[in-house]
C-alpha positions in Angstrom: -152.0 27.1 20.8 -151.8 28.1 17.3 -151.7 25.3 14.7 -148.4 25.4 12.5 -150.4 23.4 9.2 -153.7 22.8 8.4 -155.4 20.3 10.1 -157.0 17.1 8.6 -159.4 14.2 9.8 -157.7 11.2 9.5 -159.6 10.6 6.1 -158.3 13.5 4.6 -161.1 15.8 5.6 -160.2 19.7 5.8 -161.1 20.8 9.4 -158.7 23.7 10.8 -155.9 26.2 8.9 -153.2 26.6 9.8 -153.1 29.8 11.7 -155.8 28.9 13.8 -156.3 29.5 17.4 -157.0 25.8 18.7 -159.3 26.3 22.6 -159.8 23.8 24.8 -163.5 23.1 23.4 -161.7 22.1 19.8 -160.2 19.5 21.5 -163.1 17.2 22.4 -164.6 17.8 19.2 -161.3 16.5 17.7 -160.8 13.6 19.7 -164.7 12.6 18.5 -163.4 13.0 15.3 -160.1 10.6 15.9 -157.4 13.5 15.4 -154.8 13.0 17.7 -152.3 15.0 17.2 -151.4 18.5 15.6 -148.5 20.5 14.3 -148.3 23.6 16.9 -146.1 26.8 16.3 -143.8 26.7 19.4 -144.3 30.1 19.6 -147.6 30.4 20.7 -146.6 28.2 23.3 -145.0 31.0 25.0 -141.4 31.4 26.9 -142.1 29.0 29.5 -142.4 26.8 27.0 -139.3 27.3 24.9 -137.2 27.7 28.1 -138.3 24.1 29.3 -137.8 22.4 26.1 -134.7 24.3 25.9 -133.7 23.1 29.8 -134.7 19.5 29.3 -132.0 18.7 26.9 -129.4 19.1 30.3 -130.8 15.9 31.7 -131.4 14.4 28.7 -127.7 12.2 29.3 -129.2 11.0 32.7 -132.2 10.1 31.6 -130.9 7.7 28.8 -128.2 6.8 31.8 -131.3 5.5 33.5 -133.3 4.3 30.8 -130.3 2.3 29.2 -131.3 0.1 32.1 -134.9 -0.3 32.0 -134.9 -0.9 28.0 -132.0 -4.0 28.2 -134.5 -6.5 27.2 -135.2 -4.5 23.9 -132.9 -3.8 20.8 -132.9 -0.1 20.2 -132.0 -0.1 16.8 -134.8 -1.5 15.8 -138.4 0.4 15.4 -140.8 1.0 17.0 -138.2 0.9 20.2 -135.9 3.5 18.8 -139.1 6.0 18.1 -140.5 5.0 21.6 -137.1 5.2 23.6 -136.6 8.8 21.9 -139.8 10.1 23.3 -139.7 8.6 26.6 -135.7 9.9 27.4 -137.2 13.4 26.0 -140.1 12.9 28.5 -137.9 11.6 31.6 -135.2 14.3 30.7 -138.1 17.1 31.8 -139.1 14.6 34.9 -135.6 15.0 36.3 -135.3 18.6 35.5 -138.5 19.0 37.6 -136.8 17.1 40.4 -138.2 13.9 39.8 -135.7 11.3 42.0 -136.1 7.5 39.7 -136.0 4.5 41.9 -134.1 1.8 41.0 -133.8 -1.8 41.7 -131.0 -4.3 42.3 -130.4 -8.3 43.0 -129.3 -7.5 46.9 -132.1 -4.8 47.4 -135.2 -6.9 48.5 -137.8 -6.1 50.0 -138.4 -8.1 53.3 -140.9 -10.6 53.6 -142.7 -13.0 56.0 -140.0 -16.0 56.6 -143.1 -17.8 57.9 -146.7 -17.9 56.8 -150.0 -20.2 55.5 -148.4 -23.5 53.9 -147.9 -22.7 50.0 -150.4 -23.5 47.9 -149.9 -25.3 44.4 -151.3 -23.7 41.7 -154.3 -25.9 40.5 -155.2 -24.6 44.2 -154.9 -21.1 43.5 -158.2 -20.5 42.5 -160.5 -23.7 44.5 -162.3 -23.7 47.4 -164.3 -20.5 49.0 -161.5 -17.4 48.7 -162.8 -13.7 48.9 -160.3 -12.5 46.4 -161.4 -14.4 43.5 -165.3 -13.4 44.5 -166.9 -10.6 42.4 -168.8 -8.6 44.1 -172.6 -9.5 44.6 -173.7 -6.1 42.3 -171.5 -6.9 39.3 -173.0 -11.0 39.6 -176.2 -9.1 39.8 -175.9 -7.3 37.1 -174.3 -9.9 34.3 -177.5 -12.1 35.6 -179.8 -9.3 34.7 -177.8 -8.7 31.0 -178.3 -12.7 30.3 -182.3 -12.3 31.3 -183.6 -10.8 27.9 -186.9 -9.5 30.1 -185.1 -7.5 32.2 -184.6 -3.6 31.4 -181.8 -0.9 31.5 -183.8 0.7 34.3 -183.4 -2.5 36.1 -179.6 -2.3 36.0 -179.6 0.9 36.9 -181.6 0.2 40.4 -179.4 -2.6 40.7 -176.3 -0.2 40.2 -177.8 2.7 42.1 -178.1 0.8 45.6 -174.6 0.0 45.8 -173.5 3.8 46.6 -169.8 3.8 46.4 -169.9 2.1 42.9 -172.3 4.7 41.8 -170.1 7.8 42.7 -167.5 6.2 40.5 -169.5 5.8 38.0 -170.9 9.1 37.4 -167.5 10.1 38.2 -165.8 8.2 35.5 -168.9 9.4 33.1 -168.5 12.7 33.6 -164.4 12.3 33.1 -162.8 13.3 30.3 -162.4 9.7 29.3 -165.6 10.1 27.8 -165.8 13.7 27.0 -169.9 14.2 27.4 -171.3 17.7 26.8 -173.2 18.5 29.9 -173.4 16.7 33.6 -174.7 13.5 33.4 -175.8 12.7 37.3 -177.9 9.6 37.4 -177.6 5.9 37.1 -180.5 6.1 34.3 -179.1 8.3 32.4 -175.9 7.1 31.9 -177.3 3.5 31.4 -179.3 5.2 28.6 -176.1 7.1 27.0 -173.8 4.3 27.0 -176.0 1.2 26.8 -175.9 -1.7 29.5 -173.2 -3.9 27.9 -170.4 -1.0 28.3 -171.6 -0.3 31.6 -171.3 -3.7 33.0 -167.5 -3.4 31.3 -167.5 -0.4 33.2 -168.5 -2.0 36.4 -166.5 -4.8 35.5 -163.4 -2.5 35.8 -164.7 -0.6 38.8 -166.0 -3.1 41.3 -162.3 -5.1 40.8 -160.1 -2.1 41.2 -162.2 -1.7 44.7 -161.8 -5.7 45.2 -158.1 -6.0 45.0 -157.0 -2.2 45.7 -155.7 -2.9 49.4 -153.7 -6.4 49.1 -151.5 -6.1 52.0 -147.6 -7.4 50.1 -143.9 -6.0 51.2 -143.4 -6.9 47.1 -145.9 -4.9 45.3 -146.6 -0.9 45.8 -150.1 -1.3 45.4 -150.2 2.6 43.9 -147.9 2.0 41.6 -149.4 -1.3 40.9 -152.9 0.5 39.8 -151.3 3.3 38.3 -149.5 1.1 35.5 -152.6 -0.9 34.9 -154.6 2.0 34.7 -151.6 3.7 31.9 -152.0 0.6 30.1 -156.3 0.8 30.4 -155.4 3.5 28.6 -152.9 2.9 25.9 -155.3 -0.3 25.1 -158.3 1.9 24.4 -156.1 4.5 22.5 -154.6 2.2 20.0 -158.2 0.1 20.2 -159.4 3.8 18.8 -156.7 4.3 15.9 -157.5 1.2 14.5 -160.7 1.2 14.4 -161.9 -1.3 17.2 -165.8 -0.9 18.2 -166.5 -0.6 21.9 -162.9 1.1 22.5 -163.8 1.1 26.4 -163.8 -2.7 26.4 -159.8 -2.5 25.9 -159.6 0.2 28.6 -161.3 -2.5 30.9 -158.7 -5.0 29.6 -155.8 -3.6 30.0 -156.9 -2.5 33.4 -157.0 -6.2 34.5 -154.1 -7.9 32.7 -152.3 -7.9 35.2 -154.9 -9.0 37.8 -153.8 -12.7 38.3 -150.4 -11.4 40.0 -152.0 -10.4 42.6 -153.7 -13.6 43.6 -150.4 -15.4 43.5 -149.3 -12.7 45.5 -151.9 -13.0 48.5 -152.2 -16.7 47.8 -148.3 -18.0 47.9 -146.1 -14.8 48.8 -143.3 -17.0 49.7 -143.0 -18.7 46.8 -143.5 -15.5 45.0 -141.0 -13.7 46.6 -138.4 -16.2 45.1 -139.9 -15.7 41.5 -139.0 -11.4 42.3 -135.6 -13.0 43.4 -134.8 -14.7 40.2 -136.2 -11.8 37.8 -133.7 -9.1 40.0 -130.8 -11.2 39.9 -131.2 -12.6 36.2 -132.3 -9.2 34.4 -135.6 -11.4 33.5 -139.4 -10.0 33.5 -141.4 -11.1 35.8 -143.5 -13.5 34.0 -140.6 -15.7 33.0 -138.8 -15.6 36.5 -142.6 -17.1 37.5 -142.2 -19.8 34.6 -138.8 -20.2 36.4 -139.8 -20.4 39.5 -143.6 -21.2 39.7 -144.1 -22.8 36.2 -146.7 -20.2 35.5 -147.3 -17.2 35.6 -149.9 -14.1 36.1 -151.5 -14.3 32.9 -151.9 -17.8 33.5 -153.6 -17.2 36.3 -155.0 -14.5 35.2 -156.8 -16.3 32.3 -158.2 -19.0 34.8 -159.5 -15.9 36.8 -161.5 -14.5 33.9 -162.8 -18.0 33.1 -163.9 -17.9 36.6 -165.3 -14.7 36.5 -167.6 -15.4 33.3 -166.0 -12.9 31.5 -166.1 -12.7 27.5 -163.5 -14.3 25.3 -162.2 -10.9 24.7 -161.3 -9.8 27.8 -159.5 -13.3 28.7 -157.5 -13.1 25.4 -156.5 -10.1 26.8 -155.8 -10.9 30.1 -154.2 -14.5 29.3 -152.6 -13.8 26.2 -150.8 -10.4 27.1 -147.4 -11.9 27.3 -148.1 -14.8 24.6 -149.9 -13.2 22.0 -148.5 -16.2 19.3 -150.7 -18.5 21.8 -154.0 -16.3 20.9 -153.0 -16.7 17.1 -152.0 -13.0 17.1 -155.5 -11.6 17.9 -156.0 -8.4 17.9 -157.4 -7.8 21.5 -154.2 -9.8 22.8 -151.5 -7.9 20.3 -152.9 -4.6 21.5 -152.9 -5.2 25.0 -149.4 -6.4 24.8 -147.9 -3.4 22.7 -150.0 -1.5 25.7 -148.4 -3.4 28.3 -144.6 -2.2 26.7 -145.8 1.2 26.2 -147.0 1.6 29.8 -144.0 0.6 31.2 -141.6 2.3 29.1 -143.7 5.9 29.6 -144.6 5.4 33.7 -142.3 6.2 36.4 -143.7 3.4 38.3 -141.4 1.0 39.1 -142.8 -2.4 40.2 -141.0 -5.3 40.9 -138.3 -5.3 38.5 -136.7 -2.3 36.6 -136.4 -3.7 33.0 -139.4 -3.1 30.2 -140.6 -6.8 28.9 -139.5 -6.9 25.4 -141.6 -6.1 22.7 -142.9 -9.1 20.4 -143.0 -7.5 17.1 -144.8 -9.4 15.0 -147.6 -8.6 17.5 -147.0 -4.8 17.0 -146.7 -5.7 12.7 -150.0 -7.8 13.2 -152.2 -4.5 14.2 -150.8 -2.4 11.5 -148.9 0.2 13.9 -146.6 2.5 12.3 -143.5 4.1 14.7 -145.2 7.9 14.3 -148.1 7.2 16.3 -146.1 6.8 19.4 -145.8 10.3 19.9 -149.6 11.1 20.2 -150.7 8.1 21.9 -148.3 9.1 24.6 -150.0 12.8 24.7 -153.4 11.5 24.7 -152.7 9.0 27.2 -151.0 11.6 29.6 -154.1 14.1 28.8 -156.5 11.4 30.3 -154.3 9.9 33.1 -154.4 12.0 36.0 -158.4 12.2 35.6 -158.9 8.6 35.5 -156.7 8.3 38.5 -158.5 11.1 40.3 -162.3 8.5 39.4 -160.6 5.3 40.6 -159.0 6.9 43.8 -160.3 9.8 44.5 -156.9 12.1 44.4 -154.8 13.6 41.7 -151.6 12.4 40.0 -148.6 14.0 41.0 -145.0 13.0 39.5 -143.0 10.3 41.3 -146.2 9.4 43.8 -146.3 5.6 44.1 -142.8 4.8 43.2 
């Protein structure tokens, strides 16, 4: 790739002319440095290239044929939807050129479910009594016990971590990732303890030890793949615009908008039946789910979610995250809860996953004009999110992305 204009840190430093031959060790260097994006010359990009983006513009009709669906909820006049639906038809134009096939939902297509099952529970239930899927893990207890001990050491935690051998392969897996972008192999316990301090790693943990937790809920609802793979888009996006604006501990927002959607899962495994009526409503009513579980359930999964996190110990942070991803105006517009929600929209618009319903959520803007956003970051958050998504993928399950796996 050849750079079209000179390239500048976002202060205004000088870095790169234009003319310059950008290789693939520039581009950690750059990332450290919070550049994002670049002007390339298209033709160093070669034919291939051209002839794709020249290609793409056939489907581009039948991508906003399918998309004029999904984005219903939003008013695509209005930025930063217009910005973000442009991108994402551009982006789902080359999908369908590539042979991508888009599922899509409707109110008569349901998925079966279990007619009979355990008696449903009320909600103030959801959570009570002694129930496996709202238990952390015994490591992750371990180590936030050892964290709150202020005699206890990094090398500690690391023995701690280092017994559990599964957590530790992905671990050093997601260290060595690009997520992180470390010069060298990093291929102990210690050291990475010692590179990214004991607080990130529990976060890390945190994120790791649930995704193992809740990653095999049996449900004829919810496509578990696609489940994780949104979360983990929205992990992303979270830490991405975390970065831009200049959050400390960007990881932390990965780790939150990894679990915002955790308490639908619980409801889920706890009251399917009821649940199934709530995916009913939102199908039939061109609602998202959380307000067809208001409907239905009088909460919903950030609800739920919220009391899990509060259960869990977890740091007012994360459970402004989790809670307030939907309801930002309830968390006074805080910055951890406005990011994961403008995360939340841009995960689902990008991602071919389809969950339970086809529409987007709508996009509360006074949460995205709270953080400052302006429409022309779209485009490089999407291409460093996409840059980092099939890796991640690859740490939490072990195999590649591939387009239109999960859906």
């Amino acid at each position: 790739m050849v750079l079209a204009e000179d390239l500048l840190t976002p202060t205004g430093r000088f870095v790169l002319a234009a003319g310059a031959a950008l290789q693939e060790d520039h581009l950690k260097i750059l990332k450290s440095w919070g550049i994002v994006e670049a002007d390339i010359d298209e033709l160093s990009l070669g034919e291939e290239y051209s002839q794709n983006k020249e290609l793409s513009s056939e489907f581009v009709e039948r991508a906003k044929g399918y998309l004029g669906h999904r984005f219903i909820l939003n008013n695509l006049d209005l930025e930063p939807m217009a910005t973000l639906y442009r991108h994402v038809a551009n982006r789902f134009a080359l999908k369908l050129q590539q042979g991508w096939d888009p599922v899509t939902f409707s109110a008569a297509a349901m998925p079966a479910t279990q007619a009979s099952g355990p008696p449903p529970l009320s909600v103030p239930h959801l959570l009570k009594g002694d129930v496996d899927i709202v238990s952390l893990p015994t490591v992750y207890t371990h180590i936030v016990e050892l964290l709150n001990d202020p005699d206890s050491s990094s090398h500690q935690i690391a023995k701690v971590i280092s017994k559990d051998a599964s957590l530790t392969v992905r671990l050093l897996r997601f260290v060595n990732s690009p997520f992180y972008g470390f010069s060298g192999k990093i291929d102990s316990v210690s050291r990475a303890v010692s590179l990214l301090g004991t607080n990130e790693l529990s976060i890390l943990t945190l994120g790791v030890t649930v995704v193992e937790q809740f990653q095999n809920i049996p449900s004829g609802l919810l496509n578990m793949d696609s489940f994780w793979r949104h979360s983990i888009r929205c992990g992303l996006f979270s830490k991405v615009l975390a970065g831009h604006l200049g959050e400390k501990a960007a990881e932390k927002y990965f780790i939150g908008g990894l679990l915002h959607d955790v308490g639908r899962l619980v409801m889920l495994d706890r009251m399917p039946v009821q649940y199934f009526s709530a995916v009913a409503r939102a199908r039939q009513g061109q609602l998202p789910m959380y307000r067809a579980e208001q409907d239905c359930l009088k909460t919903d999964h950030s609800i739920i979610g919220k009391l899990l996190a509060e259960k869990w110990r977890l740091s007012p942070a994360l459970i402004r995250m989790i809670g307030n991803h939907h309801s930002p105006r309830l968390a006074h517009y805080s910055t951890e809860a406005c990011i994961v929600h403008v995360a939340d929209i841009l995960a689902h618009a990008c991602g071919p996953e389809i969950l339970l319903v086809d529409e987007v959520p709508e996009l509360q803007i006074k949460a995205w004009e709270e953080i400052g956003l302006a429409a022309d970051f779209i485009a490089p958050a999407i291409q460093q999110v996409e840059a980092e998504f099939k890796e991640v993928v690859r740490v939490f399950f072990g195999k590649p992305d591939s387009v239109g796996q999960g859906e």
